[in-house]
C-alpha positions as CSV (number, residue, x, y, z in Angstrom):
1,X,7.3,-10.1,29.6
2,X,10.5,-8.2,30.1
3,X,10.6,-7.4,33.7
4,X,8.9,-8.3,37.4
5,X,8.2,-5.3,39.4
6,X,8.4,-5.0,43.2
7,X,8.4,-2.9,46.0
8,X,11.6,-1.5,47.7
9,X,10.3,-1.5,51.4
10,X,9.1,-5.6,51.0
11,X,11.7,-7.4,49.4
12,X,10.3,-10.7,47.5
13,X,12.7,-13.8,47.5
14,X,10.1,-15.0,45.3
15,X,10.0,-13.0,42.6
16,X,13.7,-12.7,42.2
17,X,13.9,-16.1,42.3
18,X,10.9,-16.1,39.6
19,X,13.2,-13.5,37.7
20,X,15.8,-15.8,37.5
21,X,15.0,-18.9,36.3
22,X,12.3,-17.2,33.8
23,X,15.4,-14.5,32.4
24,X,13.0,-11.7,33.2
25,X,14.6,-8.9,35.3
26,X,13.3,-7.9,38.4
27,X,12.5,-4.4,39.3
28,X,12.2,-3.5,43.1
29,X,12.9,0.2,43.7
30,X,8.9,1.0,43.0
31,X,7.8,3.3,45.5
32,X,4.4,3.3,47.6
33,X,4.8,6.2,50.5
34,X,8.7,6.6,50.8
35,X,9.0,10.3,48.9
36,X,12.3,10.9,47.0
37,X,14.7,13.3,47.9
38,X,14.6,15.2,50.6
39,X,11.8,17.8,51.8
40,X,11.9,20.7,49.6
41,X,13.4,19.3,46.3
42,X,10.8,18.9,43.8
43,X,10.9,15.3,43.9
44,X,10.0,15.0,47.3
45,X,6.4,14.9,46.4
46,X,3.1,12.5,45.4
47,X,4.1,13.8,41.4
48,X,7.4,13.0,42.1
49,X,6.8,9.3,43.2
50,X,4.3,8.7,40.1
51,X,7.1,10.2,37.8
52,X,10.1,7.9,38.9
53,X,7.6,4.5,39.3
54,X,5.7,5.2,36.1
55,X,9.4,6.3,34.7
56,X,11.0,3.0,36.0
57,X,7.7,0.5,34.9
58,X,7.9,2.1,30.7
59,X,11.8,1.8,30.5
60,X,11.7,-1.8,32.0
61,X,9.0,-2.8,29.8
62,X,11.2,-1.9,26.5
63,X,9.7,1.5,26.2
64,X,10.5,5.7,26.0
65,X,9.8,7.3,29.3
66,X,11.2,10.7,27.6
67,X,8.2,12.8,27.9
68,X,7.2,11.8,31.4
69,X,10.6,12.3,32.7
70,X,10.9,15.7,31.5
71,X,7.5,16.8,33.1
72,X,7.8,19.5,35.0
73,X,6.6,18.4,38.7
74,X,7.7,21.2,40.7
75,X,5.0,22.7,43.1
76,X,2.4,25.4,41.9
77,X,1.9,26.5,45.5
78,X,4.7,26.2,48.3
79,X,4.0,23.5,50.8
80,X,4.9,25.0,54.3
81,X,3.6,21.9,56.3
82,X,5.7,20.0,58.7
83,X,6.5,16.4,57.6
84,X,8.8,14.8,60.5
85,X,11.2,12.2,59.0
């Protein structure tokens, strides 16, 4: 196993300390709700999440993330709903 994957918003003592004495490297930037960007760029959305997790999980793990990071993920419809941050 090449790498340990956690979540940004619940930082894991644990699993870093796992990381460590095991030489594995551990990944905690995942995202689970927190969007990217900021409302209106195209990676502020649910395809822009998967994209950077699935992105981050296939490069960890030793392998080319090429195609999925150049999928095009803007929106097909514009989203005019208010989100408050």
């Amino acid at each position: 196993m090449k790498a340990i994957f956690g979540s940004e918003v619940f930082p894991s003592p644990v699993l870093e300390q796992i990381g460590r004495e095991t030489g594995v490297t551990y990944i905690d930037v995942l995202r689970d709700d927190d969007l990217l960007g900021e409302p209106g760029d195209p990676e502020h959305s649910f395809l822009g999440l998967m994209q950077f997790d699935y992105v981050t999980m296939i490069e960890a793990l030793g392998g080319d993330a090429t195609a999925l990071r150049n999928l095009d993920i803007t929106d097909v419809a514009p989203d005019t709903a208010n989100y408050p941050q």
